[in-house]
MIPA-383647 format. One line per 3 residues: number of its first residue (from 1); their letters; for each residue y, z, x of C-alpha. Coordinates in nm, 2 decimals, decimal comma. Each point is the difference from the previous one (the first is absolute). Layout:
BEGIN
NUM	A	Y/Z/X ~ ... $
***
This chain:
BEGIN
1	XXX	1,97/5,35/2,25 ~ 0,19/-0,26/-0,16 ~ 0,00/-0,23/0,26 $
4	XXX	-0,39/0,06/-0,04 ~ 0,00/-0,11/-0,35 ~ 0,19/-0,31/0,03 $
7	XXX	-0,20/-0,06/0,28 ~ -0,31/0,00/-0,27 ~ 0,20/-0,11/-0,27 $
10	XXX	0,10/-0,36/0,22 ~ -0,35/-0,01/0,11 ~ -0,14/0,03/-0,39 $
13	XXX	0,27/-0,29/-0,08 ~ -0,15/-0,22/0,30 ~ -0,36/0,06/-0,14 $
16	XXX	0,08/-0,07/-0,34 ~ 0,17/-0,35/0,11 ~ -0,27/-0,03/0,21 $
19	XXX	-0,27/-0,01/-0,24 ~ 0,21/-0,20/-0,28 ~ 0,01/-0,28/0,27 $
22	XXX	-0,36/0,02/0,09 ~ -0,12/0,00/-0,38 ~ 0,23/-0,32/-0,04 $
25	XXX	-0,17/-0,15/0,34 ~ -0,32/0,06/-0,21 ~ 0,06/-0,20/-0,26 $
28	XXX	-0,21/-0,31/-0,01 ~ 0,21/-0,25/-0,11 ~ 0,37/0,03/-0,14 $
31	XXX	0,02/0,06/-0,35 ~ 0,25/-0,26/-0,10 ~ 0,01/0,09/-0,38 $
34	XXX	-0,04/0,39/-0,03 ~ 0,35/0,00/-0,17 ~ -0,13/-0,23/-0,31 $
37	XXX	-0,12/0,20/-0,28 ~ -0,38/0,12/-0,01 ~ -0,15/-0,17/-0,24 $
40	XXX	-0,33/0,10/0,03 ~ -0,14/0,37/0,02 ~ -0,39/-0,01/0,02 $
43	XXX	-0,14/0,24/0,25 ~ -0,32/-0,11/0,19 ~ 0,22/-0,18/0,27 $
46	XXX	0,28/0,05/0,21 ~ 0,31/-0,11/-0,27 ~ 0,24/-0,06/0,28 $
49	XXX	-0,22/-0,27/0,12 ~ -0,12/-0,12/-0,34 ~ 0,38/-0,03/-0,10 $
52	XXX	0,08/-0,20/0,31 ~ -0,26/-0,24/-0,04 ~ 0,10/-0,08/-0,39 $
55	XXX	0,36/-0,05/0,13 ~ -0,14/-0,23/0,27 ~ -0,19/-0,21/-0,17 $
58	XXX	0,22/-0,06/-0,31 ~ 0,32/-0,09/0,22 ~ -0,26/-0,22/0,23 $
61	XXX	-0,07/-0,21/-0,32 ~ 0,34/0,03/-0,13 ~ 0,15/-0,15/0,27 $
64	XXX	-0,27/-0,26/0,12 ~ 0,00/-0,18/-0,41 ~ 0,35/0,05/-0,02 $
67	XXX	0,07/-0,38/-0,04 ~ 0,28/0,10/-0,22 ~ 0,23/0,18/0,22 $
70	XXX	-0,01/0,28/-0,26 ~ 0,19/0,31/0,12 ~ -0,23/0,34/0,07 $
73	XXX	0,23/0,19/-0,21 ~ -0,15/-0,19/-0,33 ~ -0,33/0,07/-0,11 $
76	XXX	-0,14/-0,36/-0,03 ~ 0,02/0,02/0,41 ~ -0,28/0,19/-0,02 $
79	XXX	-0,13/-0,11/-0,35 ~ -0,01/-0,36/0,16 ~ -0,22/0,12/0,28 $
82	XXX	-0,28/0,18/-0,24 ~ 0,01/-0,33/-0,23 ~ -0,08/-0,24/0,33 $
85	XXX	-0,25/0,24/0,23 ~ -0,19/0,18/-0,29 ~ -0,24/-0,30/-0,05 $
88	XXX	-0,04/-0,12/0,34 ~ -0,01/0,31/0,13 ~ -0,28/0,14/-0,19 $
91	XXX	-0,22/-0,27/0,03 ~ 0,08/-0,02/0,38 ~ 0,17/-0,33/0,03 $
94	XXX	0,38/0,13/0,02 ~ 0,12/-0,11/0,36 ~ -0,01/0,33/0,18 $
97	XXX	0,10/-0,13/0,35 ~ 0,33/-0,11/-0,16 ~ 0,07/0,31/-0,21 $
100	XXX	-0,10/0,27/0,24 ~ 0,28/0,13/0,23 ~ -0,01/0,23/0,30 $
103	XXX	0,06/0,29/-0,19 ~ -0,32/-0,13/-0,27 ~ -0,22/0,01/0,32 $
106	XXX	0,11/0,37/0,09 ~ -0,09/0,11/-0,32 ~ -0,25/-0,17/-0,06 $
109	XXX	-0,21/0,11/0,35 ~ 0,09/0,36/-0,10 ~ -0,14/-0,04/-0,36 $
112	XXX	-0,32/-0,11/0,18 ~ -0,08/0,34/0,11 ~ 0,06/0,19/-0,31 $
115	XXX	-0,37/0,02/-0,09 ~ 0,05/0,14/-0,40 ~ 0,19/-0,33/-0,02 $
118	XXX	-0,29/-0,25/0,08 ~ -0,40/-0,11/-0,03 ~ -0,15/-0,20/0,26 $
121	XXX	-0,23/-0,25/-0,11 ~ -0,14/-0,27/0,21 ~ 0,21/0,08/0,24 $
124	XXX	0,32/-0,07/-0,23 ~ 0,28/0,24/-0,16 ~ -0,06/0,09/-0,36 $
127	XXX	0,24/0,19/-0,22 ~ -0,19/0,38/-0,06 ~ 0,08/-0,02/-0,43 $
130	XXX	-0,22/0,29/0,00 ~ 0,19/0,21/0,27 ~ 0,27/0,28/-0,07 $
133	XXX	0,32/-0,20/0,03 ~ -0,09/-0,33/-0,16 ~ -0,18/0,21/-0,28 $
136	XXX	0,37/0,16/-0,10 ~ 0,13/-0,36/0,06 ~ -0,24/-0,16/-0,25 $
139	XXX	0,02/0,32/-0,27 ~ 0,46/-0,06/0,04 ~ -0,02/-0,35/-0,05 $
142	XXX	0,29/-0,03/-0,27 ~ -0,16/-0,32/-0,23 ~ -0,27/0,15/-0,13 $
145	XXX	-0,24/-0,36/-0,07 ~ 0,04/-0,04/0,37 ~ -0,08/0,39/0,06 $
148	XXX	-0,31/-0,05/-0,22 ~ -0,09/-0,33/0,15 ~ -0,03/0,13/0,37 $
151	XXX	-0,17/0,34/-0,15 ~ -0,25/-0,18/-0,09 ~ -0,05/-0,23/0,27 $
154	XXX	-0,02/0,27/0,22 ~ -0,26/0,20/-0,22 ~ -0,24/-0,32/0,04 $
157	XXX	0,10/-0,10/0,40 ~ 0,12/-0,27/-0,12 ~ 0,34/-0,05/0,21 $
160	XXX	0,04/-0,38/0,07 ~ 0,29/-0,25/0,03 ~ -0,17/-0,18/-0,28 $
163	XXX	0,06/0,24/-0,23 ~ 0,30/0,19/0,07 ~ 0,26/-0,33/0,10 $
166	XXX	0,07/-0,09/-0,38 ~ 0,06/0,33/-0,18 ~ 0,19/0,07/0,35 $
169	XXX	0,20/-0,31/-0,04 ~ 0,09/0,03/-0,35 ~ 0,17/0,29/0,12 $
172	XXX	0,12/-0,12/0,31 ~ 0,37/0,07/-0,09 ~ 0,00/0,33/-0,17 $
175	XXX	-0,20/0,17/0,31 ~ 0,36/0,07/0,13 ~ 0,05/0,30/-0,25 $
178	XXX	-0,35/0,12/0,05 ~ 0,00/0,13/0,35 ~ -0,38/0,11/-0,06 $
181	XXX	-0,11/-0,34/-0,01 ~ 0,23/-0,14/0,23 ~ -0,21/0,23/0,26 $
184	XXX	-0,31/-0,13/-0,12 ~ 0,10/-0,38/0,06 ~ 0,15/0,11/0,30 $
187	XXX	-0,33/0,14/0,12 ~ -0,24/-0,29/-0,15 ~ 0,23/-0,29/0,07 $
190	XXX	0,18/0,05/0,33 ~ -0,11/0,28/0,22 ~ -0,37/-0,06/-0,11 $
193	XXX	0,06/-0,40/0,12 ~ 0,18/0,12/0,30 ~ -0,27/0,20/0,13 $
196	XXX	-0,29/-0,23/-0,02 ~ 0,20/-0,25/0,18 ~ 0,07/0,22/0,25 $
199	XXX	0,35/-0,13/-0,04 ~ 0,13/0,39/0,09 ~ -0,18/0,00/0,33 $
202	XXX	0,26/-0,26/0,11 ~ 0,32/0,10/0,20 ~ 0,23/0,22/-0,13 $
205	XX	0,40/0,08/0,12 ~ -0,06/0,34/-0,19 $
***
């Protein structure tokens, strides 16, 4: 009998590793910055993603306007980056072939397929303001003129570069402590730009 139940206790243990492994194997791309605090919590996507792709993009501009040599540890690494790519970014003249990296492209293919995330018009990617996700984005936003400003934008479909580059700029450097935002540019000025290029359809090492 008890060799019996080690037998099933080993075999349990081998399953259990089994399926850990497997579920790891699954994973679509590795997670480089699940260990950095979760910033944003809005439900109506998958957060783990979400929270990669903020990470991504803000150490992608961080390090590609980083003139400076300022050290990540400091904030104005990443301040620097929001106060060179907000502009250019949302009114879709940033350099994205320069910026992305492979990781940028990984991400950036698998945000493609999150359908709540995106509106396809003429055949291009347009943020969904009026989905789940960017709703609770939009309604967290921390400055409230800015919060107001895209509210009602979005209330008369009126989402355009135009319009949203200078009260985004003016802000450019404060988007840092306002993770809600941040994931808003993110989604506008990078993977947005990305997409219709077709810039993550190019080869990836992930």
């Amino acid at each position: 009998m008890k060799k019996i139940v080690w037998t099933m206790s080993k075999n349990f243990g081998l399953i259990a590793f089994l399926s850990m492994f497997l579920v790891g194997c699954n994973e679509p791309m590795e997670y480089r910055y699940a260990d950095e605090p979760q910033t944003v919590t809005c439900s109506g996507a998958n957060l783990k993603l979400m929270h990669e792709a903020l990470y991504t993009f803000e150490i992608a501009i961080a390090e590609h306007y980083n003139y400076r040599n300022y050290s990540p540890s400091t904030p104005v690494y990443k301040e620097n980056g929001y106060a060179q790519f907000m502009y250019s970014g949302i009114t879709n003249t940033a350099p994205f072939v320069d910026i992305m990296d492979e990781h940028s492209k990984t991400v950036a293919k698998i945000l493609s397929e999150q359908d709540e995330l995106w509106v396809i018009k003429d055949d291009q990617y347009q943020v969904n303001y009026k989905g789940k996700f960017v709703s609770c984005l939009v309604s967290n936003i921390e400055d409230q003129e800015i919060r107001e400003i895209l509210q009602s934008l979005i209330a008369a479909d009126a989402i355009e570069s135009r319009l949203l580059s200078p009260p985004l700029r003016k802000r450019a450097v404060n988007t840092v402590d306002d993770p809600e935002l941040g994931m808003i540019v993110a989604l506008e000025g990078y993977y947005k730009n990305l997409l219709n290029r077709n810039l993550h359809l190019s080869s990836s090492n992930e």
